[in-house]
N, C-alpha and C positions, 0 to 999 in steps of 0.2 A: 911373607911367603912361607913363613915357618909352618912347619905340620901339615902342608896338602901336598897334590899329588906332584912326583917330579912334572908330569905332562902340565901341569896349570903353573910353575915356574917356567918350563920351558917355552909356553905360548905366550906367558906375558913379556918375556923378553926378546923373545923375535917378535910380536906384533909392536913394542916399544921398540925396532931397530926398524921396522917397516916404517913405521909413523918416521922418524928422527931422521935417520938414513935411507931417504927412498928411492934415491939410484943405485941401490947395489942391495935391492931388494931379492934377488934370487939366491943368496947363500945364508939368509938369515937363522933361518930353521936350524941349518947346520950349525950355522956360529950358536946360537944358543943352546943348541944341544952340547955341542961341548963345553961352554962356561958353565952349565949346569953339571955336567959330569965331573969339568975338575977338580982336582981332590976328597972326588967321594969315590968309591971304589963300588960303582953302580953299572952289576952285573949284566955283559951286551945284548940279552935277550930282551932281559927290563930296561934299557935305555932306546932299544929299537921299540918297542912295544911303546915307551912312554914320548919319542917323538911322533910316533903314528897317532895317538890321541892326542898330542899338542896341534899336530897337522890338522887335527880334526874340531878342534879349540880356533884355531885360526879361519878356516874355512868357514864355520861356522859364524864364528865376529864379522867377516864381510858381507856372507849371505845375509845378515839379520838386519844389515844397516847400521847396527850397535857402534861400530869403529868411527865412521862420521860424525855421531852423540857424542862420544868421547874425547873426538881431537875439536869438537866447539866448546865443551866443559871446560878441556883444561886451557883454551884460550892463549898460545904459544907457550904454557910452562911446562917444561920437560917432568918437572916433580909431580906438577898437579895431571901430565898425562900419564906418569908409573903411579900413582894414584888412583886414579879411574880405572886402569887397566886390571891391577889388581883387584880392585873393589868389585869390578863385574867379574872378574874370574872366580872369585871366592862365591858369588851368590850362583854363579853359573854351574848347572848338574852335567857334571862329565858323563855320566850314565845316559844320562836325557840326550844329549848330542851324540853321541857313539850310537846309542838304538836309533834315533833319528838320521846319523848317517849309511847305518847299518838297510835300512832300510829302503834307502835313497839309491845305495848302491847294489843291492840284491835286486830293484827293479830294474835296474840298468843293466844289468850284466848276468842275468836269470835267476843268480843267489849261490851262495857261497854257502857247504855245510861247514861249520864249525867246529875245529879241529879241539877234541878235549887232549888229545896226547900232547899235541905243543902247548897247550895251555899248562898243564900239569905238569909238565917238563922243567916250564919255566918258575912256577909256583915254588919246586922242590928245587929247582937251584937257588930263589930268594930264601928258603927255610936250612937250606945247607948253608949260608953266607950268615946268615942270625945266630947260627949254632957256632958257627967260630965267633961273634964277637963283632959282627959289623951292624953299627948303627944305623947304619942309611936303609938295610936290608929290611930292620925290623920298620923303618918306618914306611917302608914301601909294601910289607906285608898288612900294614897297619890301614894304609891307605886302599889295599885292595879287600881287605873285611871291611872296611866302613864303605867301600863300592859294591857288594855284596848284601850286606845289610840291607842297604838303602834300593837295592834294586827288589830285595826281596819284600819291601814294605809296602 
């Protein structure tokens, strides 16, 4: 899990409590939006922003069929299913599922123009949390220039 986005920690452990625990499937997001937030001091705009792309990590695993592959691979082992989970999440483009979702739901709902003031809002409170000294900040800035990059490739 080290070095990617919070959102691809935070969708492989709710869809690892969806698979494990699947009668108390509706509060999972949450619960692992919080095990991923605690004790890391990850600013509310970026923790809201980075469960939205985990939501969109999860959605995306059931639409594809991919979660069905996965719970036959790891064959009832808990380890060999956080195994899999992460292994598709790390080859899996967050960029490529966000534009994919982005797209899905702008036909649906006529389209959404894209706010650069909250974006940039948020950006500058990760770059003010770096400048004090927090490590989570810089590697969430870290992750949103290699999302950036890769989008622009």
């Amino acid at each position: 899990m080290h070095g990617r986005s919070f959102a691809k920690d935070i969708a492989e452990l709710s869809l690892f409590l969806d698979l494990t625990e699947p009668s108390a499937a509706s509060g999972h997001l949450e619960a692992a939006t919080a095990e991923v937030a605690h004790d890391r001091r990850i600013p509310a705009t970026t923790l809201k922003r980075c469960a939205s792309e985990a939501r969109a990590l999860i959605e995306h695993a059931y639409e594809s069929g991919v979660i069905g592959q996965i719970q036959a691979r790891a064959e009832g082992s808990e380890w060999s299913l956080r195994s899999e989970l992460s292994a598709w999440l790390d080859e899996t483009s967050l960029t490529a599922v966000l534009k994919q979702r982005a797209l899905r739901l702008n036909r649906s709902r006529g389209g959404r123009p894209p706010s650069q003031t909250r974006t940039l809002r948020a950006v500058e409170e990760l770059v003010a949390f770096a400048r004090a000294g927090r490590p989570d900040a810089m590697d969430e800035l870290r992750s949103i220039r290699a999302l950036v990059v890769a989008s622009e490739a």
